[in-house]
N, C-alpha and C positions, 0 to 999 in steps of 0.2 A: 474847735467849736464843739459845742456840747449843748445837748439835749436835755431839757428840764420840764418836767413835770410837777404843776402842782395845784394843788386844791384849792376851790374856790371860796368855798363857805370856810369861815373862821382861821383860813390861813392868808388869804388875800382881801378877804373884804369878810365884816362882821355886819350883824344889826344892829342899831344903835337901839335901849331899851326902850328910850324916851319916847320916838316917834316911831320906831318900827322900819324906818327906813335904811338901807343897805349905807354901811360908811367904810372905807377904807381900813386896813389893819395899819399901825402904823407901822412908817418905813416900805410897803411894800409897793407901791407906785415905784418909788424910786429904786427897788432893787428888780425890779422886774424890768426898768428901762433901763438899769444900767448892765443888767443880764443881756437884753435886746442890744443895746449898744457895743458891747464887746462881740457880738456877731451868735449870739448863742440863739437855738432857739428855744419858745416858751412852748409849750403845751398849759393850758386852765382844764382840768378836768372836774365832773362836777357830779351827785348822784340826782340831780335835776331832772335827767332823761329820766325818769322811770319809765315803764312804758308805756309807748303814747305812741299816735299815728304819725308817721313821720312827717308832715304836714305840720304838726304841731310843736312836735319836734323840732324844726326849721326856723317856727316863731320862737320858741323859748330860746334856741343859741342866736337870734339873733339880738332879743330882751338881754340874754345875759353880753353883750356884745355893748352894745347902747349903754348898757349901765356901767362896764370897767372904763370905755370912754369918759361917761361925764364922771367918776369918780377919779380922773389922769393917768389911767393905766395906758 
């Protein structure tokens, strides 16, 4: 098993320019499940945290959470 780290903006998921809304890179749902499926784990890291009160903190990884769901990660 093996430890993967990777980046959330523009390696797993892009903007789309049209409407501004967060889309999937493609291919990367599916390699990130099939990573998960062979037993590996993922780490998404992100420069999102700047700093902020950790309270807020908590709301943004769970926004970023919500969103890799509806997007099929």
């Amino acid at each position: 098993m093996a430890w993967f780290c990777v980046d959330l903006n523009d390696t797993l998921v892009t903007q789309d320019p049209m409407s501004g809304s967060m889309i999937p890179v493609d291919g990367a749902p599916e390699a990130v499940s099939q990573l998960l499926g062979e037993g590996h784990r993922v780490t998404v890291f992100t420069s999102r945290f700047a700093p902020m009160p950790e309270q807020r903190r908590q709301q943004v990884k769970d926004e970023i959470l919500q969103e890799l769901v509806e997007l099929g990660f």
